[in-house]
VOKOL-184524 format. One record per residue (C-alpha): residue in one letter; x, y, z. Coordinates in steps of 0.05 Angstrom, whole numbers, plus 5000, padded with zeros to 4 digits. Each point is the difference from the previous one (the first is absolute). Example, Ala and Ser with C-alpha at 12.3 -4.5 7.8 and 13.67 -1.06 7.14 Angstrom:
// VOKOL-184524
a524649105156s502750694987
END
This chain:
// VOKOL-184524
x500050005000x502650704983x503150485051x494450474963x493450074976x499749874925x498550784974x496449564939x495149735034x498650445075x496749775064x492749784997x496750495060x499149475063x503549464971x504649705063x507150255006x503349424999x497949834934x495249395034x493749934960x495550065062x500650785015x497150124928x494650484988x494849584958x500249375046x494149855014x496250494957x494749834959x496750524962x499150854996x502850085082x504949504992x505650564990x497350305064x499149355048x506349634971x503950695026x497349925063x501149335006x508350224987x500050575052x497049555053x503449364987x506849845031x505550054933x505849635010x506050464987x506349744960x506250025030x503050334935x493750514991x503250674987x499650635033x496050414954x495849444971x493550334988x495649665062x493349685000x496950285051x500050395061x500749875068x494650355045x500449665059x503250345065x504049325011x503849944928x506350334988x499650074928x498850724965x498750234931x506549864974x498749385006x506949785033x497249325042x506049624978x501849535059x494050045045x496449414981x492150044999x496650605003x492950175023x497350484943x494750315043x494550294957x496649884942x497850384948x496350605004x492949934972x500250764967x496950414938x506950334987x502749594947x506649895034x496649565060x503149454979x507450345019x497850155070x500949705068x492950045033x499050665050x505849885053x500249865063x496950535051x504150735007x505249985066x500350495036x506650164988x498950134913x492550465027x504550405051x506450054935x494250324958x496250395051x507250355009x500750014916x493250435003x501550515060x506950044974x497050064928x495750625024x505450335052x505350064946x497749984927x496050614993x505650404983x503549774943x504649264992x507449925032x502649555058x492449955027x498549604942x505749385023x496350215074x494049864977x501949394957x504649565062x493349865035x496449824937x505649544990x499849675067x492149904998x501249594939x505749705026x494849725056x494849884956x505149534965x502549625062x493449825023x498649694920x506349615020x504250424947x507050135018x504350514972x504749724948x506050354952x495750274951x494650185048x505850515038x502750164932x493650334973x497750235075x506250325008x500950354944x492850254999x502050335063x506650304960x496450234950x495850465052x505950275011x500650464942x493950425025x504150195058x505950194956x498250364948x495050594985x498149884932x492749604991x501849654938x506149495029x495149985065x493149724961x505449454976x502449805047x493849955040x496249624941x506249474997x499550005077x492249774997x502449454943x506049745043x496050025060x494949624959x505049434983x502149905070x492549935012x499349474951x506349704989x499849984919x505149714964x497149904926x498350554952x492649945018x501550075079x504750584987x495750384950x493549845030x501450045074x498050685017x492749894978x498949455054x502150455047x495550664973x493449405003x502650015086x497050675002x494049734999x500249425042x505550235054x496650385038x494249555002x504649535020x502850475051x492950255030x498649195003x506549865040x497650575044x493149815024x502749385006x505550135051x496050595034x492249954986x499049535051x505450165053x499050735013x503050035067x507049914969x498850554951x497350415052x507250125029x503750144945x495250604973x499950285068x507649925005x500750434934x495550565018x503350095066x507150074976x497250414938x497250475052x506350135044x504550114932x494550554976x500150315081x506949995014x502650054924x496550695002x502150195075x507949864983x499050404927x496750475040x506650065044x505649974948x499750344932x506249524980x496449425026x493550244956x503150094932x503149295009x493849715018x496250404943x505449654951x499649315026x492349955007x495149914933x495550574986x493849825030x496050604975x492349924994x500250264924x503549504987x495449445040x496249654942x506649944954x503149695066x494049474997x501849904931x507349845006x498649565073x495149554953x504550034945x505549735042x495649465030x497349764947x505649984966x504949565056x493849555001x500449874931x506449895005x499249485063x494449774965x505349714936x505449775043x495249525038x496049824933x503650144939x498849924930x503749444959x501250264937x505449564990x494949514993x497250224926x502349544953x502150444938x499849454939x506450034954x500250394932x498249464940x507349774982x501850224924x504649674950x507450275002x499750294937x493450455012x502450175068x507650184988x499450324930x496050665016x504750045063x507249894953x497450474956x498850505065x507049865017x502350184941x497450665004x501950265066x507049674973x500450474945x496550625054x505549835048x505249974952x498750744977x500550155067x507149835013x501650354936x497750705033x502449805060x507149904974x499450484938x496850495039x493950335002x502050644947x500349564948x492949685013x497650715003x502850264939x495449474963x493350075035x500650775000x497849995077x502750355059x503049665056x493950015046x494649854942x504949344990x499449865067x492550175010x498249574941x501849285030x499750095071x491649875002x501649464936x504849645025x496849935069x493549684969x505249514968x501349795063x493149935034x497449594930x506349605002x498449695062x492849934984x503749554936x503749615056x494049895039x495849774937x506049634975x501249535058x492349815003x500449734926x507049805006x501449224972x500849555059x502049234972x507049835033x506550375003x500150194930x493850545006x503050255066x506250234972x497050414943x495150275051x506750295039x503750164939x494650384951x497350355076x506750085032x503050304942x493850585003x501850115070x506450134982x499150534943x493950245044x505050265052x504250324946x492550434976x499950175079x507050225001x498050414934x494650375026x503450075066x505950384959x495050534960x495850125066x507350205031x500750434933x492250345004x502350175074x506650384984x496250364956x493650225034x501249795072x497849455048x492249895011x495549655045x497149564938x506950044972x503649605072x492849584996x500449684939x506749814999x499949685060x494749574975x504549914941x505149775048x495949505042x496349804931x508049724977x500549695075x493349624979x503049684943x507149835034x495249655056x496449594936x506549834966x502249725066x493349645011x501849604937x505949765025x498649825069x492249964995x494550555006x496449755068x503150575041x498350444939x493050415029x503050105069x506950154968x496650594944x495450245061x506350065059x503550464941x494350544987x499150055076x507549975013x499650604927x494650405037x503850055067x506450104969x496050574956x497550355060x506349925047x504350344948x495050585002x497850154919x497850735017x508050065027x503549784946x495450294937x502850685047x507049765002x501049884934x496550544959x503850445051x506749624986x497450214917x499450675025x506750155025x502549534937x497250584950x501250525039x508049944977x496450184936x497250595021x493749554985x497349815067x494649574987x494049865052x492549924998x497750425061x492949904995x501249285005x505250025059x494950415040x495049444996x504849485033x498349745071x504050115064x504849494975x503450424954x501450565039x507749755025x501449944921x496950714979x503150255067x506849944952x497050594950x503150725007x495450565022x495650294977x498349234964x500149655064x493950495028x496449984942x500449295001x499049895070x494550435009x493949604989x502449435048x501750415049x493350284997x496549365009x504749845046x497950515048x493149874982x499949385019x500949835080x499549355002x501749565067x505449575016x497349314963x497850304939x506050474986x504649534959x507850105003x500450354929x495550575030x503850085064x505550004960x498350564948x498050365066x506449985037x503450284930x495150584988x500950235066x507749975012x499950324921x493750445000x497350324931x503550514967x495750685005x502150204917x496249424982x493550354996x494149824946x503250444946x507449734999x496949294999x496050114944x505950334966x504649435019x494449504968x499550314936x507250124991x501549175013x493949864954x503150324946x507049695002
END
């Protein structure tokens, strides 16, 4: 028996993991339900497990029960039998099937990690996203970390991979100003957090995951208001306590909070910067963000106790084509980004003047014209690869080898399109300056050449770590992205271009567009002489002052453009005249 799962010819959903013929899906099934009752029959039979069963086979089923050890990675390797505790959910939503049946009843330790997500939720999100956010997510965390241990899931590698690196992501709020690196990296947070929710390992778990987490929403708190009644509904003398225990101590903070504020004005500013605005204005938004936030942890309990299996969908092979209908249009492909690629070394050694001379274009124009063209070359080449390997001939050795060689050799030529539009964005940049888009869209280009390393190396040593492999490099892209601070270095460099031209009495520098950066970019424009730098600097500082934001939702790229604009205040000649002079003159140049 292979070390591997045949790529041909995946897992049926619920057949047993050790490859025994009892833990299959249809045994026992006789008609329309028998999809439905032969699953259940796999999740709550006992599978044998192979001794040789790999770690990231795709699993069967799902362990439910409080007493089982296994998780959604499905690493039971050396444990002998397993009690697979529930069976399935009897559902409308069409992915029933996938699910573990509701979970077992909410402890009190995963209702008191999301009470704490809510009040923390409302205390410290009204006023923008920094380090409350990772505040605000640790408890969210640790409900579903709860949830999971009393489903009998244990953390594993990939499960502290993705949870960790959600929380790194969140990370980048707290660092940087600008919005656009922040809405990144909290989308890729919710999709790794989603993964170490589910524990996907195929392209359907990785791709899919998030939605089984959205459908918690719904049934979480349910699930959550359930658990509740449960533990309390009937035992109100042990809630009794607690309640009264809060409003006491909430009382003598308020009485002697106030009396010591009352007695210190030192002691009352650092109180007023620690403590949440608790304004009434600002009561039914509070509501908002409390449910928000318990909702939201409940959900996210809700998954870790009862998680989709999306690993579980069967997706049927491409219909296998002859090797001459499959490798001809794909040769023939070759041989034209041979004879692309081929030009390109020419300019590349011949040099670009020469090129230019021919096509009666300007430098920029040159460069202008293939960035966006060669780009989509690289997004349809991969949709080729992806088409490619579903029809790709599969009888014996033979049809293997072409399949590496005829795909292979597009990788290969692939990366040198990359390195091609890589080299005229670089070109478009000297001549009109580093953008937002600009810094986007080639770091997509960038990751989009990583992508196709990670699928020639998947042909050599096998593709099963492929998904998890393609999805730990966008969120490792996205963190990377916001930890090197965009907004900073689109600054650094067009300023770097500035002083460049300037030794040609050219001085080249969009001001309307530097004004519009975020906080971040203020050490970088801090570099301009006056009156440039005021100009510049102007708007943020503005907002800057504007803007009096608390302790947990200033992030460090803020406090940092603060400390520099007040030990270098603005320069009093840069008044609305000389910065409309100064923006007209550049525009010109």
């Amino acid at each position: 028996m292979s070390d591997t799962p045949s790529e041909a010819e995946p897992r049926k959903p619920g057949a047993d993991v050790g490859g025994g013929a009892e833990g299959s899906a249809g045994e026992g099934s006789g008609g329309g339900g028998g999809a439905v009752s032969g699953r259940t029959a796999a999740l709550t039979k006992k599978p044998a497990v192979a001794a040789d069963e790999p770690e990231d086979a795709v699993p069967a089923s799902y362990s439910g029960d409080a007493a089982s050890e296994g998780d959604a990675d499905g690493d039971d390797r050396g444990r002998g039998d397993v009690d697979w505790g529930y069976p399935v959910a009897e559902s409308a939503w069409w992915f029933a099937d996938l699910q573990a049946k509701s979970p077992a009843p909410v402890r009190p330790a995963t209702l008191w990690a999301s009470l704490a997500t809510g009040v923390l939720s409302m205390l410290l999100l009204g006023d923008g996203l920094a380090l409350n956010l990772l505040l605000v997510a640790i408890p969210a965390a640790l409900a579903a970390y709860y949830a999971a241990q009393a489903a009998g899931r244990g953390p594993r590698r990939w499960t502290l991979v993705w949870g960790v690196g959600g929380l790194a992501l969140l990370a980048v709020p707290a660092l940087r100003d600008a919005d656009w690196p922040t809405f990144l990296a909290v989308v890729t947070a919710v999709a790794a957090g989603s993964l170490a929710l589910h524990g996907g390992r195929t392209w359907t778990g990785v791709l899919f995951g998030p939605i089984g987490l959205y459908t918690s929403v719904l049934t979480g708190p349910v699930w959550g208001w359930r658990g509740l009644r449960e533990r309390f509904g009937g035992a109100r003398g042990n809630l009794g306590p607690v309640l009264r225990a809060l409003a006491v101590a909430a009382v003598l903070l308020l009485v002697f909070g106030a009396l010591f504020a009352g007695a210190d004005a030192a002691f009352a500013d650092l109180l007023g910067g620690l403590m949440p605005d608790t304004s009434v204005s600002g009561g039914p938004w509070h509501l908002v963000l409390l449910v928000l936030g318990l909702v939201g942890a409940l959900a996210a309990a809700h998954t870790a106790a009862s998680p989709v299996q999306w690993d579980c969908i069967e997706v049927p092979p491409g219909r296998e084509r002859g090797r001459v209908e499959w490798a001809l249009p794909l040769i023939v492909l070759v041989v034209l980004f041979a004879a692309f690629n081929a030009v390109q070394l020419a300019v590349l050694f011949g040099g670009y003047d020469t090129v230019l001379e021919k096509t009666g274009q300007s430098y920029a124009e040159y460069a202008r014209q293939g960035f966006w063209q060669l780009l989509l070359v690289t997004l349809l080449t991969l949709l080729v690869i992806v088409f490619a390997l579903r029809w790709a001939p599969r009888n014996g050795a033979r049809d293997w080898t072409l399949v590496r060689a005829v795909l292979g050799t597009l990788c290969v030529l692939t990366l040198v399109v990359v390195a091609s539009a890589v080299r005229r964005m670089d070109m478009y940049v000297e001549a009109y300056g580093l953008t937002r888009l600009r810094i986007s869209v080639v770091t997509v280009e960038l990751w989009l050449a990583l992508v196709i390393v990670l699928i020639m190396a998947a042909g050599v040593w096998g593709a099963r770590w492929l998904p998890r492999a393609v999805m730990v490099s966008a969120a490792a892209g996205v963190l990377a992205f916001g930890l090197l601070s965009p907004d900073g270095l689109v600054a650094e460099r067009n300023v770097e271009r500035y002083e460049a031209t300037s030794k040609d009495g050219e001085g080249k520098f969009d001001v309307d567009y530097a004004r519009g950066l975020s906080a971040d970019a203020v050490p970088a424009l801090d570099k301009l002489e006056e009156p440039l730098r005021s100009c510049v600097l102007e708007p943020i500082a503005r907002e800057l002052k504007k803007e009096n934001k608390p302790w947990y939702a200033t992030s460090w790229g803020e406090a940092r453009a603060r400390g520099i604009l007040e030990d270098r205040p603005l320069s009093a000649e840069a008044d609305w005249s000389e910065c409309l002079r100064l923006r007209d003159e550049f525009q010109y140049r």
